[in-house]
N, C-alpha and C positions, 0 to 999 in steps of 0.2 A: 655671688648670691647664694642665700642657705638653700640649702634641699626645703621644698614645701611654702618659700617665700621668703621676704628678705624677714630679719633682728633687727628691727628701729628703737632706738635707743634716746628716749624727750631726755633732755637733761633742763630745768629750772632752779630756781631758789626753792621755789613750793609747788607741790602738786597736794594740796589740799585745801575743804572749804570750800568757799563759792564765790570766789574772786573771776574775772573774767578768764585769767589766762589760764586756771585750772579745770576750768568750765570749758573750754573749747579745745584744751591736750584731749578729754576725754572723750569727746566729739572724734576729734580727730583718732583718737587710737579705736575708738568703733567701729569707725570705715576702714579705718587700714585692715584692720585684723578681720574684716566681714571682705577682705578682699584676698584674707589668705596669709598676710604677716605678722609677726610677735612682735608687740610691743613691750619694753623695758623700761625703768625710770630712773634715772640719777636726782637728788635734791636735796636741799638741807631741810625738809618736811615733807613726809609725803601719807598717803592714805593707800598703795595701790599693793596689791599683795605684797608680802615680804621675797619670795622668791623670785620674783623678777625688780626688784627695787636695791638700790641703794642707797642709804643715806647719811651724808655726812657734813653734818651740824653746822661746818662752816660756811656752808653753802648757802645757810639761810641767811636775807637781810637781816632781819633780828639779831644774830647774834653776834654778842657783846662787842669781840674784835671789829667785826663788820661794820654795826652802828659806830662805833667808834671811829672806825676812817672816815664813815659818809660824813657826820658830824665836823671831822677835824678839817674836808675836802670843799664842802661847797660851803664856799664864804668867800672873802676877798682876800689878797696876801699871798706871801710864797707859799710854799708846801715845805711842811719843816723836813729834813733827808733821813729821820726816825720814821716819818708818816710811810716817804716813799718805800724804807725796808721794809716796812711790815706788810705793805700791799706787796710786793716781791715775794715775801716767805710767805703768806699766805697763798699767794698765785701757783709758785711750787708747788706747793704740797697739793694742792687743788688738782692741779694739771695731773699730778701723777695718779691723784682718783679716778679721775676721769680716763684715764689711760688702761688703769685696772678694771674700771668698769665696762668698757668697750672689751677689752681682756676676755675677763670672766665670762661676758654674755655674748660674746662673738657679734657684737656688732656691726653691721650693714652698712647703715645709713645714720647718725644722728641729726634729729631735729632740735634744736636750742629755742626755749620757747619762752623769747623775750630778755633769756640773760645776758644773748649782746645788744638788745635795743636800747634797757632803761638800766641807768647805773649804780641799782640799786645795791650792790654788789660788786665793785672794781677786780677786786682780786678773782672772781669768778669769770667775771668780760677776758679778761687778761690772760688766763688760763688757758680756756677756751681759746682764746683765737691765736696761744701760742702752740697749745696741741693740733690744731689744724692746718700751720701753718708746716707742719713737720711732720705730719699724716698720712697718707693716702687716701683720706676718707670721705666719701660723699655729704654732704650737710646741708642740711632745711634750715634756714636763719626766719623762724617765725616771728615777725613782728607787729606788739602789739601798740605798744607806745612809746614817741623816742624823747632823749631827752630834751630835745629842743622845742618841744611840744611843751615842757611842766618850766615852770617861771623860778622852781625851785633849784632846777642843775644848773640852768643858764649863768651865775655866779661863780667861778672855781678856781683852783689852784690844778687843776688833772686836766686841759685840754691837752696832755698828747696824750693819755690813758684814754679819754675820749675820741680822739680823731683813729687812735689804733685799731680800739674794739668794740666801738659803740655807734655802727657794726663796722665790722671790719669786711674790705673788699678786700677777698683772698679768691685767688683761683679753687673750682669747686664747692664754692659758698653760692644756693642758692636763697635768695631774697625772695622772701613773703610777707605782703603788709594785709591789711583788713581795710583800708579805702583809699579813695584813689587820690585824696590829697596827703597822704604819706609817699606813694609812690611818688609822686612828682618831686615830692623835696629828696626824696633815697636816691633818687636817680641822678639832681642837680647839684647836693651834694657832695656823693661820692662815686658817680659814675658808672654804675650798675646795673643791672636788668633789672626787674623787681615784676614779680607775680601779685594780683591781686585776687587773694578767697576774703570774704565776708563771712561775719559771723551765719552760724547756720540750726537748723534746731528740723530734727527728725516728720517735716510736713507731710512723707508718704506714711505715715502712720502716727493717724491724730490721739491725741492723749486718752489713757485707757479711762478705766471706771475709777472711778476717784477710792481712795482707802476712807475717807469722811465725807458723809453728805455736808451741801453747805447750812443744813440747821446745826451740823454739830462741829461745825468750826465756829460758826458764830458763837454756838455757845461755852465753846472753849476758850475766847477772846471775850468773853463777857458782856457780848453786844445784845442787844433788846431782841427777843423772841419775836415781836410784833411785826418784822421786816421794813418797818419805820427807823430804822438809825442804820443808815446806808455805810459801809465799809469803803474808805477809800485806801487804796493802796500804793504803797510809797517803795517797788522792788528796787531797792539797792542799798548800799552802805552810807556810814552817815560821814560825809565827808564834805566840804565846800562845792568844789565844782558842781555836785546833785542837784543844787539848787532847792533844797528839802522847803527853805523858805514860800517858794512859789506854791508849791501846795499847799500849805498851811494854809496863803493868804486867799485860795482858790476855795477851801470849804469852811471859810468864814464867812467868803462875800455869796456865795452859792445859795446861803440861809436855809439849809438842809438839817437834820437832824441826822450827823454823820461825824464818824472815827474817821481819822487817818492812822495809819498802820503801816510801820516801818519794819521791813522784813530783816535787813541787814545789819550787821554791829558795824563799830569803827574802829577797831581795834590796830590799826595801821597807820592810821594819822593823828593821835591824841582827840582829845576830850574838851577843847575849845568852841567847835562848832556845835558837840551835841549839846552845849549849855547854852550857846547863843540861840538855835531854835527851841531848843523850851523855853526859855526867857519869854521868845516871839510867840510860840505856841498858849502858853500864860497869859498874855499881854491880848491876843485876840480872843480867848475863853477857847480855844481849839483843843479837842479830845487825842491829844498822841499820846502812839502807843508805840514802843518796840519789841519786836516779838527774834531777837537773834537768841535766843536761849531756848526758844519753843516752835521755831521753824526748820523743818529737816529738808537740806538746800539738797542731797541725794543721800542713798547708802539707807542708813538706819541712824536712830536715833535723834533726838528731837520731838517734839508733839505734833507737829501740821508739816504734813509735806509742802513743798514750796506748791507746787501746781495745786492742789486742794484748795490751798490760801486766792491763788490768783482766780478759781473757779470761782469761791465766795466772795471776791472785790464785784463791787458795781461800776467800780471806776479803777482804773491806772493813772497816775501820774509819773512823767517823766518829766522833770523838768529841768535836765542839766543844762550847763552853761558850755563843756566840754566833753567830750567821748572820743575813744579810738574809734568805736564804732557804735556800739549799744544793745549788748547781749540782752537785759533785759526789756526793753523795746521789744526783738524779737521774740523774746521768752511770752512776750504780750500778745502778740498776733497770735502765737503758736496756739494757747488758749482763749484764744474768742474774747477777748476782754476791749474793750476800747479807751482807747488812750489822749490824756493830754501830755502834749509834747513841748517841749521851748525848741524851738529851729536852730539847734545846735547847727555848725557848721559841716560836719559829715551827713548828718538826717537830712540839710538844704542841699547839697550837692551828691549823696548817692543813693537815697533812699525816699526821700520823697518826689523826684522827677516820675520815682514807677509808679504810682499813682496810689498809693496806700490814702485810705480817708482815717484821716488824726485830726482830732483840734488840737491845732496850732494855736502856738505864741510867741513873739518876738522880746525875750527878756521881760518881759511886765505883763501882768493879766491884766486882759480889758475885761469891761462889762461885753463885750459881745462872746469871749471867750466864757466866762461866768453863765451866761445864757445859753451855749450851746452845751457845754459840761451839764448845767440841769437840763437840758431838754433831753441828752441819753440816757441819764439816770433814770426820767421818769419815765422815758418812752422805749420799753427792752425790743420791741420790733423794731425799733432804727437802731438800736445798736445790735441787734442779730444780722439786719443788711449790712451795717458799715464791719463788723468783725468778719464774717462769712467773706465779703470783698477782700479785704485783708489778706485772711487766710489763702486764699486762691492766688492773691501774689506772693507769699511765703513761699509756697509751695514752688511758685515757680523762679522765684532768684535765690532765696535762703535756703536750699532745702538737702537733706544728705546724699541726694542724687549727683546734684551739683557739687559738692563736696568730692565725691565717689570719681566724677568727672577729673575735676581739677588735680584730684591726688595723681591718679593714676597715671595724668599727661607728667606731675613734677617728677612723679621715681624715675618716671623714662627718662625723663632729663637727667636726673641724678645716676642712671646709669649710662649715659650717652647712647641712649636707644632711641633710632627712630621710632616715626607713630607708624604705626600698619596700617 
């Protein structure tokens, strides 16, 4: 261990933007380092200072060679023995970044944060879990989502690059999932212990003074000064599993004078579905709007901080069909906003047991959902009760106390330290 604390070292594809698993490294390196350690970063994109970062391009899915395997890999058919070299030479050369970067920043402990879960990146999986396997090094195997969860890996020519490193059970790898029906498949799988943290968002310290009142987000979004054209909010990327659909059809039938308002781009999954819900968007007279050019998800830059934007929604929609877990769900609670939810599978089994009050929906909006969605919008004393409630369960399962907790028990583990 370094003098003054351990040198943790996230290695991902990206550490930037406001995707989930960028969004919760940074979580995580708060508490670590508000508990005394240095955090580092390996990635083929990253935002976090130059001096403690690395990055090297091949790292990222995006790039060219990368997309290229994923492409040439998940289909049906053999694996031509060109495909296999080049995940080999890429994997090399990877491994030995990675090797330099523990090096140069005298690394402790690394955390992998999702690039052995989802394979989005083979030669990166492969790396990794060759350099650990020839290491001595402690390791956090953070996972966010695997591939046997997305309908898209399930297809391939790589099931032994898959059964090796995605994740790989290696002595000294420990396993972290975000709910508790990952652990069960990690564990039936391959055999493993598996820890479970939940996404989490800073509850002992509720959200300061906004940088914009909500008159001057609305009138930055070009919404009616009159506080009659109600802002609905749609936080996430525009991708299928969102379900962006169901909102739409939720503030047509609502018969409200209201926007929806889409915080996130989709610059990761092509440009298919965002033409299918404007189509739908068209087709019901519904006012969408996306704001990924003029919403600032952290840092600087952008027009409307993301939390500003969530203070001015009268409404949250969440209406996915799938989630690891549901960052922005919590990002919801965290600001007092109240939400509709579709009963994804993770939300029915770990997060709505603790008794959070959401309107709920089962895949399809009923009129009774349609009825309670307008009755919070018109009535802000019920939804000051039902947020306020919320909040008070935030605070006590989501919250960076619980985080602070959980870390602290994993390092011990990662150095074979009993608890005191």
């Amino acid at each position: 261990m370094s003098p003054g604390g351990l040198r943790i070292g996230f290695v991902s594809t990206r550490f930037s933007g406001s995707d989930g698993v960028s969004l919760e490294t940074r979580k995580w390196a708060s508490v670590l380092e508000g508990m005394g350690h240095a955090c580092f970063y390996f990635a083929g994109e990253c935002d976090q200072p130059a001096d403690r970062s690395m990055v090297v391009p091949e790292a990222m899915f995006t790039h060219p060679e990368i997309e290229a395997i994923t492409a040439a890999v998940f289909r049906p058919g053999r694996r031509a023995p060109g495909v296999s070299l080049g995940i080999q030479r890429l994997a090399g050369m990877l491994k030995d970044r990675i090797a330099e970067f523990v090096d140069v920043f005298g690394i402790d402990v690394l955390v992998t944060e999702n690039a052995l879960t989802i394979p989005l990146n083979i030669p990166l999986g492969l790396a990794l879990t060759e350099f650990i396997a020839e290491n001595d090094i402690p390791v956090i195997a953070h996972h966010h989502d695997f591939y046997w969860e997305r309908d898209r890996f399930l297809v391939n020519c790589v099931g032994d690059y898959l059964t090796m490193s995605f994740p790989p059970a290696l002595p000294g790898v420990h396993h972290v999932v975000i709910n508790s029906q990952a652990s069960q498949q990690l564990s039936l799988r391959k055999g493993v212990s598996v820890r479970v943290i939940p996404n989490v968002m800073d509850f002992e310290h509720p959200p300061g003074p906004p940088e914009r009142t909500t008159a001057e987000v609305r009138a930055l979004l070009g919404l009616a000064d009159d506080a009659e054209e109600h802002l609905v909010l749609q936080p996430t990327r525009v991708v299928q599993r969102k379900g962006i659909e169901h909102a739409i059809e939720l503030v047509k039938r609502m018969e409200l004078r209201a926007r929806l308002v889409v915080s996130h781009d989709q610059i990761d999954e092509g440009d298919g579905y965002l033409r299918r819900i404007l189509e739908y968007a068209d087709l019901l007279g519904v006012k969408l709007e996306f704001l990924a050019d003029k919403v600032r998800q952290h840092g600087n830059g952008g027009t409307v901080a993301l939390g500003d934007l969530y203070r001015a929604a009268d409404l949250v929609t969440y209406p996915s069909t799938l989630e690891g877990f549901g960052n922005a769900l919590v990002e919801a609670v965290y600001y007092r906003r109240p939400v509709v939810v579709n009963r994804y599978s993770i939300y029915s089994l770990d997060i709505a047991p603790k008794g959070f009050r959401m309107i709920e929906f089962d895949d399809y909006i009923t009129d009774d959902v349609v009825a309670e969605a307008r009755k919070v919008i018109e009535n802000p004393a019920l939804a000051e009760e039902m947020t306020e409630h919320n909040y008070q369960l935030g605070r006590r399962y989501y919250s960076f106390r619980m985080l602070e907790a959980q870390l602290h028990a994993l390092v011990r583990d990662c150095l074979g330290e009993s608890p005191s």
